[in-house]
N, C-alpha and C positions, 0 to 999 in steps of 0.2 A: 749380754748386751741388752739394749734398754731398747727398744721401739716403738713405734706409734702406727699402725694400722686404722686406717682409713673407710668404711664401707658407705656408698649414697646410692640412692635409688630416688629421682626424679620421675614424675609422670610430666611432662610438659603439657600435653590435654586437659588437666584435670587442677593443673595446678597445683600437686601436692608433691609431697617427696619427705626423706629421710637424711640423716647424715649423722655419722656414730663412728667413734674414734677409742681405739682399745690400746691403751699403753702397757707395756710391761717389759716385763725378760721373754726375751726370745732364745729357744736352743734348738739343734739341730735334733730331728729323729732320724735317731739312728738303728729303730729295729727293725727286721727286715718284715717280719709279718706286721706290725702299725703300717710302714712304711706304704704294703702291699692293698692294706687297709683302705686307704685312705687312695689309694689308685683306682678302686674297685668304687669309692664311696663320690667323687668331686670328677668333674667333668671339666676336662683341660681347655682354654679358652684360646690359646696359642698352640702353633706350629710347631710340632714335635712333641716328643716324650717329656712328662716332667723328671725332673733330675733328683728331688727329693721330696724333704718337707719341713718346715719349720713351725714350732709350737708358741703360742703367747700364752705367758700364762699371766691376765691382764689385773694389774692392780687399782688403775681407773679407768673407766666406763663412759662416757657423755656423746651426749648426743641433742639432736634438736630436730623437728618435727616443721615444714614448711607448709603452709597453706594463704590459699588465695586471698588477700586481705589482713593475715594477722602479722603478727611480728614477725 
């Protein structure tokens, strides 16, 4: 399956920021040690256990760079 992931990071004080979008195939990880991996590596933002993990393996990249006065 084809997706598009999203990542931005604004400073509103500073008036900078980020925003970068990674498309590609997405597939489930299914090993139990990745799986355990990645529990041990990424710190859960939501309420409860994560349930899995899903891979991009992204074939475009782009992104654009925000600051106070430019384009």
């Amino acid at each position: 399956m084809v997706v598009a992931y999203e990542a931005d990071d604004i400073d509103p004080g500073e008036h900078l920021g980020r925003s970068v979008v990674a498309t590609g195939y997405a597939t489930a990880v299914t090993d139990p040690d990745e799986i355990d991996r990645y529990v041990r590596l990424l710190q859960c933002w939501t309420a409860g256990d994560a349930s899995g993990a899903i891979r991009i393996r992204p074939d475009l990249v782009t992104g654009f760079r925000l600051r106070e006065g430019g384009p």
